[in-house]
N, C-alpha and C positions, 0 to 999 in steps of 0.2 A: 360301142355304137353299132347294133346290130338293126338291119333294115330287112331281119328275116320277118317273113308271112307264115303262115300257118297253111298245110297243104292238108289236103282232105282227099283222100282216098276212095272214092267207091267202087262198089263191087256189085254190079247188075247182075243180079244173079236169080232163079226160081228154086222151089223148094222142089224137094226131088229129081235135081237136076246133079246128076254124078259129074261133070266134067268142073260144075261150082262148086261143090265141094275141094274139089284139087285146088282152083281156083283160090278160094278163100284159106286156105292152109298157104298157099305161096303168099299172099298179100300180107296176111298178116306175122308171116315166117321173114317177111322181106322188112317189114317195119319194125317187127322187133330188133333185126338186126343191128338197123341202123340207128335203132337207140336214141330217137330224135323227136322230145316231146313237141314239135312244132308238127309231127305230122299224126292224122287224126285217120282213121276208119270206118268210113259208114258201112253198112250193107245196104242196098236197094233191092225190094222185092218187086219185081217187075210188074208181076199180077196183080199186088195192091197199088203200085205205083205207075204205071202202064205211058200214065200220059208223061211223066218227067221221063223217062226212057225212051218214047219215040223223039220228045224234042233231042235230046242227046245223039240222036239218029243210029243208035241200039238196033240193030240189025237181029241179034241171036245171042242166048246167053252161054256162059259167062262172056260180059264187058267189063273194061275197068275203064273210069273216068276220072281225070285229075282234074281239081279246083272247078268241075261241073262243065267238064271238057271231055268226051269221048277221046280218051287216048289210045286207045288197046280195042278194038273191036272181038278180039280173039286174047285168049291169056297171052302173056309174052314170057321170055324168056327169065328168070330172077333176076338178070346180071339190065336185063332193058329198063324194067319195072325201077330196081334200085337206082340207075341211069335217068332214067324221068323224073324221078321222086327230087333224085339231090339238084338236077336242073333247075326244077321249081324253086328248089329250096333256094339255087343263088350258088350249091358247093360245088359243081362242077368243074 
């Protein structure tokens, strides 16, 4: 009897943006980790997407946002990101 959700990952991000780059290697270096097909990975292009990123109150990119939740205004640490992930998840 599992009451897990499906967590979704995105990553506010622009093109030609160096620190989203980084960015996007930790997000998706964190999810493969944890090996947990319940958790999914969007990219969000801020420029094509503008307006779903200010509602998220997206200050600067990279952002990462859980379940359509600005969590991370700034990258966070692997160890936070893997921390929030599993929170959502219920495995904390």
């Amino acid at each position: 009897m599992s009451n897990q959700h499906t967590v979704i990952v995105e990553l506010l991000a622009a093109s030609g943006c160096g620190h989203c780059q980084k960015a996007r290697a930790l997000v998706k270096e964190t999810i493969a980790e944890l090996g947990n097909h319940q958790v999914q990975y969007r990219e969000i292009n801020v420029v094509e997407d503008i307006d779903y990123a200010v509602r998220l109150g997206m200050l600067s990119t990279p952002a990462i946002a859980l379940d359509g939740k600005l969590v991370f205004p700034s990258p966070p640490s692997k160890a936070k990101l893997r921390q929030a992930i599993l929170d959502r998840l219920g495995e904390s």
